[in-house]
N, CA, C and O atoms as a GROMACS GRO file, in nm:
protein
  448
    1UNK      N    1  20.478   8.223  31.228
    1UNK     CA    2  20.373   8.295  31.157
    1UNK      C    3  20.338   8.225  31.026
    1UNK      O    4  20.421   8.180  30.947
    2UNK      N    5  20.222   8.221  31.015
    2UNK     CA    6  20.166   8.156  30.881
    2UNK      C    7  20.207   8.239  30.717
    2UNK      O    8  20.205   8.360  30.694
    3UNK      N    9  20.220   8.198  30.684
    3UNK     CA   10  20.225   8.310  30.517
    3UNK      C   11  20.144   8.279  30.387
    3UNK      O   12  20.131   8.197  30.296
    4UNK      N   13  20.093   8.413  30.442
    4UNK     CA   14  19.999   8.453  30.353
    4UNK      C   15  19.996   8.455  30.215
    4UNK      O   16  20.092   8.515  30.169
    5UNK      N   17  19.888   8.392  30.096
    5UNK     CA   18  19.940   8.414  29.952
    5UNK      C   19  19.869   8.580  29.948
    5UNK      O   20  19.789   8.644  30.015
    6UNK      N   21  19.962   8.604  29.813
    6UNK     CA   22  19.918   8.715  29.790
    6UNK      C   23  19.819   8.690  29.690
    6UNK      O   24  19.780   8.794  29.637
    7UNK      N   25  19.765   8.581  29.647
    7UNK     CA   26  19.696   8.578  29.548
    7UNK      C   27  19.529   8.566  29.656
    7UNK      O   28  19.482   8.520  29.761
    8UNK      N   29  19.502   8.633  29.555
    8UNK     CA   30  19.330   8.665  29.640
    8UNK      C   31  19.238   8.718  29.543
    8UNK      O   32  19.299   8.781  29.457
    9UNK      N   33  19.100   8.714  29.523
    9UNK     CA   34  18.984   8.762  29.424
    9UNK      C   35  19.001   8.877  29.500
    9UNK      O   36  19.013   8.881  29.622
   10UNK      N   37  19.003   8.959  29.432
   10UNK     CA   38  18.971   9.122  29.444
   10UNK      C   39  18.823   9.172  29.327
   10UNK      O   40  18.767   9.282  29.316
   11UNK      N   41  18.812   9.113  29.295
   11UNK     CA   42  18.669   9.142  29.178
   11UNK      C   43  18.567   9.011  29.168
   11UNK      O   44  18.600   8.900  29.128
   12UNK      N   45  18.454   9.046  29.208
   12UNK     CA   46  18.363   8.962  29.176
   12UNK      C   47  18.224   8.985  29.116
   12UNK      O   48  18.137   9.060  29.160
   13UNK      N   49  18.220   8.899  28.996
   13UNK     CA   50  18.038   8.927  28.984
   13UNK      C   51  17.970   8.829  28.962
   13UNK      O   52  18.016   8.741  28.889
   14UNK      N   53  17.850   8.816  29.016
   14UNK     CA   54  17.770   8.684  29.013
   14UNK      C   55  17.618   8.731  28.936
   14UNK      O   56  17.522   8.796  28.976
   15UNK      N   57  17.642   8.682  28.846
   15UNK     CA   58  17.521   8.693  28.678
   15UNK      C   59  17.442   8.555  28.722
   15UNK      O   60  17.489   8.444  28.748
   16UNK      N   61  17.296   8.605  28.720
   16UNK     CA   62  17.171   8.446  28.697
   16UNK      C   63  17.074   8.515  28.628
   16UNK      O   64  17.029   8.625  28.661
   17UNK      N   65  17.051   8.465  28.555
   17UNK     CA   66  16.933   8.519  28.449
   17UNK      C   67  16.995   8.602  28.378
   17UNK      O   68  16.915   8.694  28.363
   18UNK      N   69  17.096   8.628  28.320
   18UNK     CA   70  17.126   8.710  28.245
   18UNK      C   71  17.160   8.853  28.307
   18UNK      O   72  17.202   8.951  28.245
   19UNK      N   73  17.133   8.844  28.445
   19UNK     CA   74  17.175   8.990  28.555
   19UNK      C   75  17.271   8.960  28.611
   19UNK      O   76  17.306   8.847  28.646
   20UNK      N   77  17.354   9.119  28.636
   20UNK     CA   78  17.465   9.111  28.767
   20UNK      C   79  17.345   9.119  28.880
   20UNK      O   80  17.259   9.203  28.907
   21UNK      N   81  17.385   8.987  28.934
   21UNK     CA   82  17.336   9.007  29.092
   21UNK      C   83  17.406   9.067  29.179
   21UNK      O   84  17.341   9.125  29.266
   22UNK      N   85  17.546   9.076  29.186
   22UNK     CA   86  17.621   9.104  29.294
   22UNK      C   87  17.747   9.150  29.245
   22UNK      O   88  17.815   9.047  29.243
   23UNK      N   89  17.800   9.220  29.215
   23UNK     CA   90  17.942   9.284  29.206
   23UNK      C   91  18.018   9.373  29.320
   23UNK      O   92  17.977   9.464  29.394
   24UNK      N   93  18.135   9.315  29.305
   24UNK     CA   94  18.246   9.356  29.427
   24UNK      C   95  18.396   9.403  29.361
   24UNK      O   96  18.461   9.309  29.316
   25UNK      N   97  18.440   9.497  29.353
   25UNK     CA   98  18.529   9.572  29.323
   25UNK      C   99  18.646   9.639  29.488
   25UNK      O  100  18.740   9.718  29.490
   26UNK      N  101  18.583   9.565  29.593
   26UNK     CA  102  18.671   9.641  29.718
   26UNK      C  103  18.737   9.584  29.785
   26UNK      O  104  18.696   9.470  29.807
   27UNK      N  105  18.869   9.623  29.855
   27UNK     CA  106  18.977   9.515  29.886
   27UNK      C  107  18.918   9.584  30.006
   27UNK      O  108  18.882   9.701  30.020
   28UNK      N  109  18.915   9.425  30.136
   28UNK     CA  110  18.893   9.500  30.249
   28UNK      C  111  19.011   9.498  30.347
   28UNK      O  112  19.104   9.418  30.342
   29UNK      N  113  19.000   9.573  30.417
   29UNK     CA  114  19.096   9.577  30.472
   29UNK      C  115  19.071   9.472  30.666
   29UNK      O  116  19.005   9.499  30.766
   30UNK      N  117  19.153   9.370  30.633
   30UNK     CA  118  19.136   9.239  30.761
   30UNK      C  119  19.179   9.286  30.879
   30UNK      O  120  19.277   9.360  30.894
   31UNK      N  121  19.092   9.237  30.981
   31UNK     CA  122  19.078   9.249  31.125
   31UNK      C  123  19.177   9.193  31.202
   31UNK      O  124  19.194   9.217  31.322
   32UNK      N  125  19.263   9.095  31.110
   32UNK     CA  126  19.301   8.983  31.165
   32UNK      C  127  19.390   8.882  31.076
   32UNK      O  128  19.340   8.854  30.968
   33UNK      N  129  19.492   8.832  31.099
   33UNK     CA  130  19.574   8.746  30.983
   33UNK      C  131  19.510   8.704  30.910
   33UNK      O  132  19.539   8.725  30.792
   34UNK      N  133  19.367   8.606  30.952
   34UNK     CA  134  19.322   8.441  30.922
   34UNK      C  135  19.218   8.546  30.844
   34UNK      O  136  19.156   8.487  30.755
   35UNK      N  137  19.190   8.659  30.852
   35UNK     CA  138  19.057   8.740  30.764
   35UNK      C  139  19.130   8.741  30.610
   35UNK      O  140  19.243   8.787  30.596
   36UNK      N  141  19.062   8.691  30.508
   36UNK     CA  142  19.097   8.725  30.368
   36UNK      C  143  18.997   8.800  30.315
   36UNK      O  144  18.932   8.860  30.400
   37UNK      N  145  18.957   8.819  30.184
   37UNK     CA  146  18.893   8.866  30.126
   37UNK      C  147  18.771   8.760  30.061
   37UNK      O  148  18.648   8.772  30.060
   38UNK      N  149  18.856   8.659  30.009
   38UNK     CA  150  18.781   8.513  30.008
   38UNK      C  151  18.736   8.503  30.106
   38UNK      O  152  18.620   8.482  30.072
   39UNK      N  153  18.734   8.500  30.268
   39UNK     CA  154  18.652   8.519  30.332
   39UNK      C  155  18.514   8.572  30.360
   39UNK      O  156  18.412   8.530  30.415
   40UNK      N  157  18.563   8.707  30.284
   40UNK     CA  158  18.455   8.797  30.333
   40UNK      C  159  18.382   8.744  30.199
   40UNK      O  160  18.262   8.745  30.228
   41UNK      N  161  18.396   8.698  30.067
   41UNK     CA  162  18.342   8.641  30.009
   41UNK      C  163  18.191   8.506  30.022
   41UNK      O  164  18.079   8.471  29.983
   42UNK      N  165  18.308   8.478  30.110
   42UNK     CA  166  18.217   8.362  30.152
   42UNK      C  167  18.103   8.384  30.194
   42UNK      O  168  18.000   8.332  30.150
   43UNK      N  169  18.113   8.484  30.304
   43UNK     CA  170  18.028   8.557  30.387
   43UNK      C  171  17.928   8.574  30.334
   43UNK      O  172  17.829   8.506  30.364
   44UNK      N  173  17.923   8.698  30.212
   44UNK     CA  174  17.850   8.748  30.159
   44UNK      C  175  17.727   8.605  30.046
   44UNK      O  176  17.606   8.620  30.034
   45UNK      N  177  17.779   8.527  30.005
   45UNK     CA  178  17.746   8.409  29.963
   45UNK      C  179  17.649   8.325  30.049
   45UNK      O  180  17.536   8.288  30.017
   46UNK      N  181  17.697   8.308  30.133
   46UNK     CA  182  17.657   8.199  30.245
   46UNK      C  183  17.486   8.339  30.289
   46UNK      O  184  17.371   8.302  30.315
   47UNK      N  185  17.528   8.466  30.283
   47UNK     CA  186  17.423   8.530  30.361
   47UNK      C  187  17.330   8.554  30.215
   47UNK      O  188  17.227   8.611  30.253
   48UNK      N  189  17.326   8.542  30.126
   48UNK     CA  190  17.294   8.591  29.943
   48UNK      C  191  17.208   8.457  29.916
   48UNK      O  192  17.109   8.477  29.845
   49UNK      N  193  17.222   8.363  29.947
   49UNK     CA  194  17.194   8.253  29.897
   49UNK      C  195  17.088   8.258  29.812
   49UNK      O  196  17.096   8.220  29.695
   50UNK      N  197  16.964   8.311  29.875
   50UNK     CA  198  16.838   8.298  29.731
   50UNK      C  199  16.855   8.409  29.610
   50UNK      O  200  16.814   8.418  29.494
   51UNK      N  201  16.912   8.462  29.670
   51UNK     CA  202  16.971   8.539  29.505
   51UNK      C  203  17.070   8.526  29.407
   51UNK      O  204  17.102   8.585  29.304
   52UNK      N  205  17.107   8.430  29.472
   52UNK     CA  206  17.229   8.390  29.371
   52UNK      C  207  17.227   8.238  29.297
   52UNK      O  208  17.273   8.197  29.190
   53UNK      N  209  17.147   8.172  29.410
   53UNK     CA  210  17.127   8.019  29.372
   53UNK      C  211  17.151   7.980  29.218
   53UNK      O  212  17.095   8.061  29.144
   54UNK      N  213  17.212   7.888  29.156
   54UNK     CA  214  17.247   7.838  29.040
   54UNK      C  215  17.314   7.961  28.909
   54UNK      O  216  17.310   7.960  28.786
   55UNK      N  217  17.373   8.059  29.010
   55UNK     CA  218  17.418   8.188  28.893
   55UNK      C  219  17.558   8.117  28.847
   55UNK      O  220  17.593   7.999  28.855
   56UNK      N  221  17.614   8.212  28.805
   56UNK     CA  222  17.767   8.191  28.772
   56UNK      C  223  17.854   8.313  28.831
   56UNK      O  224  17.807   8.427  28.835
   57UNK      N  225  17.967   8.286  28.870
   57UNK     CA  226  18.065   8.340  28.962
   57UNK      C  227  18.166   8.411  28.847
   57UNK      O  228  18.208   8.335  28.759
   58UNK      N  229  18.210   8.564  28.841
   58UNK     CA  230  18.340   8.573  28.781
   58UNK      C  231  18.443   8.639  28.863
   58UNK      O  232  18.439   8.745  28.925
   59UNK      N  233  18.524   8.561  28.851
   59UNK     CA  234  18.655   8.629  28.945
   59UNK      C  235  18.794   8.667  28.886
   59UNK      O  236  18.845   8.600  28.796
   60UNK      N  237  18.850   8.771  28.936
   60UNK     CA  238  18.988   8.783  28.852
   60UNK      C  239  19.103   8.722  28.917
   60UNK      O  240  19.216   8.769  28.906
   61UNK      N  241  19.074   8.607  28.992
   61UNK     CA  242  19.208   8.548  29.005
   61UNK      C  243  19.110   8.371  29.024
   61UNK      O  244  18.988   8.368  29.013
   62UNK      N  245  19.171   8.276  29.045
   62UNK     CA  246  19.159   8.146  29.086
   62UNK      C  247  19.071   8.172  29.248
   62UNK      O  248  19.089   8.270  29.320
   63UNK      N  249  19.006   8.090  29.268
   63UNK     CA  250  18.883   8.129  29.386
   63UNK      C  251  19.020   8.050  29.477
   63UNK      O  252  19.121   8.012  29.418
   64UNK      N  253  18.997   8.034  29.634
   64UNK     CA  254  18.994   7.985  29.723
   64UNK      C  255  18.982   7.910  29.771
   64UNK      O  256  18.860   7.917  29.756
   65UNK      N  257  18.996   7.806  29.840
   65UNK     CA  258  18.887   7.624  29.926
   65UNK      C  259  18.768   7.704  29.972
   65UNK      O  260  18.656   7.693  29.923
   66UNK      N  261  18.807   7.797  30.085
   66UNK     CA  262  18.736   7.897  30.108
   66UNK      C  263  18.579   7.946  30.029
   66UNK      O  264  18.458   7.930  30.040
   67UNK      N  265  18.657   7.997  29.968
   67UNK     CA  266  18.529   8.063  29.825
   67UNK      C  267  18.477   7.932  29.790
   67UNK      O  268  18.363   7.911  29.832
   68UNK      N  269  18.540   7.820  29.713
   68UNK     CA  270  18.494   7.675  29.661
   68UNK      C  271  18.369   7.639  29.754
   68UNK      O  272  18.258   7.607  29.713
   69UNK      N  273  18.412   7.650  29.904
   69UNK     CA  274  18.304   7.608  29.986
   69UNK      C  275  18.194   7.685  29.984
   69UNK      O  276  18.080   7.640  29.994
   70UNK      N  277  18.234   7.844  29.967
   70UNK     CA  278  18.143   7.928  29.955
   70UNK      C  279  18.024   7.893  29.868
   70UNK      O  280  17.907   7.894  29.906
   71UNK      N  281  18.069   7.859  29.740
   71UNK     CA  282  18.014   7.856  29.602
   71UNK      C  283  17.982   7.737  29.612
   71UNK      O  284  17.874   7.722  29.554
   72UNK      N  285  18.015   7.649  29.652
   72UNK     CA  286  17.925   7.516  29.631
   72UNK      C  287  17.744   7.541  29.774
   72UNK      O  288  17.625   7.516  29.760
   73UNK      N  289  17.849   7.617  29.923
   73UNK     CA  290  17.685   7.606  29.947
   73UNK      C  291  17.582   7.733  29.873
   73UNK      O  292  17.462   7.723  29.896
   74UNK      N  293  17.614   7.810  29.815
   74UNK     CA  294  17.560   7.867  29.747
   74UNK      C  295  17.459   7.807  29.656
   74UNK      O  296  17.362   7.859  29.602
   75UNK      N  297  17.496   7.711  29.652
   75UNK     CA  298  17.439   7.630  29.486
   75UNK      C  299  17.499   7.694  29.332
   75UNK      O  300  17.432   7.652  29.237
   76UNK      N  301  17.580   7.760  29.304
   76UNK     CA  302  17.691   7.802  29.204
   76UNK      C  303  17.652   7.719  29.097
   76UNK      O  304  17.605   7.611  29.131
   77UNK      N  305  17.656   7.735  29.013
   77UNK     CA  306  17.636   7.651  28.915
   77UNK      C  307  17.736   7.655  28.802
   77UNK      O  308  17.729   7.582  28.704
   78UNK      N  309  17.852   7.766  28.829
   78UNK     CA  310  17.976   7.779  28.735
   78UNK      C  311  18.047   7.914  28.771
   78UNK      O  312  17.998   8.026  28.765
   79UNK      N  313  18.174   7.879  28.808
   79UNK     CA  314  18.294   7.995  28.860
   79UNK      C  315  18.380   7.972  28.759
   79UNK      O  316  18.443   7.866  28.744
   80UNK      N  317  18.389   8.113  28.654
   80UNK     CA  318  18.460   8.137  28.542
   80UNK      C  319  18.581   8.287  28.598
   80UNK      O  320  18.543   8.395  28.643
   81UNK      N  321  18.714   8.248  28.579
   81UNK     CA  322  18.835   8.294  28.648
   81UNK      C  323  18.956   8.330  28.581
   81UNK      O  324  19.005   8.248  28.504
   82UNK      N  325  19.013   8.446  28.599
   82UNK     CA  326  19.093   8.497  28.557
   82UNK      C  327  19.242   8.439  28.499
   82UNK      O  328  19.299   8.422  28.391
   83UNK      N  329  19.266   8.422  28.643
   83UNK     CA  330  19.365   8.405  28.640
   83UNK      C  331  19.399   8.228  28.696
   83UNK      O  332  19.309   8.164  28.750
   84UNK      N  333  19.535   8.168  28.673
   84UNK     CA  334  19.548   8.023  28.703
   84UNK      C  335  19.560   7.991  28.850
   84UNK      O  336  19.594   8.067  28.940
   85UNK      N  337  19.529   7.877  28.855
   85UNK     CA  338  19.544   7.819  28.996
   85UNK      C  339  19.711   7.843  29.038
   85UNK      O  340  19.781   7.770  28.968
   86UNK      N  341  19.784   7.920  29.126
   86UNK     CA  342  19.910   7.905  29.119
   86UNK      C  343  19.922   7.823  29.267
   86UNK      O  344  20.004   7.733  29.282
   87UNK      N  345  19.824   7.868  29.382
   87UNK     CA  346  19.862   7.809  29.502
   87UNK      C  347  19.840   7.660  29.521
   87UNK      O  348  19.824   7.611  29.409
   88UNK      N  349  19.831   7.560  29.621
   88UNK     CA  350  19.815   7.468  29.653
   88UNK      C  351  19.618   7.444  29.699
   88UNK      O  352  19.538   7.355  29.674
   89UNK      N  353  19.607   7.604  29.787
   89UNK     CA  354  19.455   7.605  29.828
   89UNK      C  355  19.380   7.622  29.684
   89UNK      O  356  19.284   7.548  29.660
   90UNK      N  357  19.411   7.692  29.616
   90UNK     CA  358  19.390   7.692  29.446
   90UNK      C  359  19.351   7.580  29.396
   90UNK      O  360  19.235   7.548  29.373
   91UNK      N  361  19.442   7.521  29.378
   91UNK     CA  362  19.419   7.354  29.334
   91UNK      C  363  19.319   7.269  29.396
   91UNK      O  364  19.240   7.199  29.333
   92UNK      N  365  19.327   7.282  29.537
   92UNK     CA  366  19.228   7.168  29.578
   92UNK      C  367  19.109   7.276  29.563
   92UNK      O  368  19.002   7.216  29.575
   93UNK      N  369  19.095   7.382  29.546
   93UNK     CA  370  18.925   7.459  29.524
   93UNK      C  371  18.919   7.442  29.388
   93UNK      O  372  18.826   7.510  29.345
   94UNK      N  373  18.954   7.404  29.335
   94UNK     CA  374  18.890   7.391  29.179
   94UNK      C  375  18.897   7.256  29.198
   94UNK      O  376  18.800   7.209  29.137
   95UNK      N  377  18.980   7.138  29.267
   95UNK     CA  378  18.916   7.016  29.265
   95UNK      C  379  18.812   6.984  29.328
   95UNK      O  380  18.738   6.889  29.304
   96UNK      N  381  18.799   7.070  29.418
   96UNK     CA  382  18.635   7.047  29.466
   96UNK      C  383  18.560   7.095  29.426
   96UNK      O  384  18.447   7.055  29.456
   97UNK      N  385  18.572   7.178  29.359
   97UNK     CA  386  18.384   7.229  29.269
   97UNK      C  387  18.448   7.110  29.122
   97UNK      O  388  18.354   7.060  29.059
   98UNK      N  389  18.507   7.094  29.101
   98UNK     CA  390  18.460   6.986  29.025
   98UNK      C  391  18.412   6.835  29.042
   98UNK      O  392  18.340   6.783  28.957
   99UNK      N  393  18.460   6.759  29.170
   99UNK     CA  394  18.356   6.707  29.251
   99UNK      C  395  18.286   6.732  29.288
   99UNK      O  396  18.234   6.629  29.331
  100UNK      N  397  18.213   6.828  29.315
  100UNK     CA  398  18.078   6.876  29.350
  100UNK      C  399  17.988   6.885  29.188
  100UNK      O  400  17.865   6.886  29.185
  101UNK      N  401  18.033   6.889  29.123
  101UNK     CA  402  18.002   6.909  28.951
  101UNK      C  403  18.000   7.025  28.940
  101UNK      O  404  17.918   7.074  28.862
  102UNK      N  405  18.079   7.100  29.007
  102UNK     CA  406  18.000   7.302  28.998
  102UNK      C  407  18.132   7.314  28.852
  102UNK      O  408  18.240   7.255  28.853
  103UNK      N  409  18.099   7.372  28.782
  103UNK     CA  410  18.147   7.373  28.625
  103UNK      C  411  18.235   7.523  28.686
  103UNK      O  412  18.193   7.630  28.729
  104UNK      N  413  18.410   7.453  28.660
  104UNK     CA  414  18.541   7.584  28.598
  104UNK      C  415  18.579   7.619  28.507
  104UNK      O  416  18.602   7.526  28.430
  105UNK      N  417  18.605   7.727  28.462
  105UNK     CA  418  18.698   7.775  28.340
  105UNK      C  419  18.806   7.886  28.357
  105UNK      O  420  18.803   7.988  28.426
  106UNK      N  421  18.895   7.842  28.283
  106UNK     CA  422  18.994   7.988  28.332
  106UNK      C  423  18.966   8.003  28.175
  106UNK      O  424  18.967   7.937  28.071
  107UNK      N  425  18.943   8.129  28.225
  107UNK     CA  426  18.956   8.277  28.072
  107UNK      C  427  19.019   8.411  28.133
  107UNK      O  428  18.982   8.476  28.231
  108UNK      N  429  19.147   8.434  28.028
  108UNK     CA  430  19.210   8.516  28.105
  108UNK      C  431  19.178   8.654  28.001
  108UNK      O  432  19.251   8.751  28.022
  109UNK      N  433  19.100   8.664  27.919
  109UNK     CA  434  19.019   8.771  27.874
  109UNK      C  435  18.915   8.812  27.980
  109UNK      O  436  18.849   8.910  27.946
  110UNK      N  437  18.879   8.744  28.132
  110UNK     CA  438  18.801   8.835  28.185
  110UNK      C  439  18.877   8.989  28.228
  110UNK      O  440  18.994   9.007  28.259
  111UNK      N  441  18.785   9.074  28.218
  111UNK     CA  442  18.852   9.217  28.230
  111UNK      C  443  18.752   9.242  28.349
  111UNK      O  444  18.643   9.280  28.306
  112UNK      N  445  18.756   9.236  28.434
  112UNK     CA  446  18.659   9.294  28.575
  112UNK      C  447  18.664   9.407  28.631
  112UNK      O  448  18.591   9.431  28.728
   0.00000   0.00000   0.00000
């Protein structure tokens, strides 16, 4: 069996123009091992796209590869995050939106 992190975005809001476009406050509950929440993230991203195009992302934990992929096809233009990268998938999603140039910050004053 695979093992699961427990670390996962449970809060999200995505601000462009100075608006919440999109806020998420709900843990869902998965169909399936491989279902996360970063998943369903993605989802919602990948289906959002002209409304979100070049916003900024806030999350209360470190995003995902997952989410990273999310947010780069999104067009993201900056994912600002709670909490630190602790996992391994952690690490390489913040190394890829920074190859992609999509702009990170951890601020652990976000309160979501």
């Amino acid at each position: 069996p695979k093992k699961r992190c427990e670390c996962m975005v449970n809060r999200a809001v995505i601000v462009k123009d100075e608006y919440i476009v999109y806020a998420s406050s709900n843990k869902l509950v998965p169909d399936n091992d491989d279902f996360t929440y970063s998943a369903a993230l993605a989802a919602f991203v990948r289906a959002r796209k002209q409304d979100i195009i070049h916003g900024v992302m806030f999350v209360d934990d470190a995003i995902s590869l997952n989410g990273a992929q999310a947010v780069a096809d999104a067009e993201l233009s900056k994912v600002i995050y709670a909490k630190p990268a602790q996992t391994m998938d952690q690490v390489a999603a913040l190394q890829l939106m920074e190859q992609l140039g999509i702009e990170t910050k951890y601020n652990p004053n976000i309160n979501l």
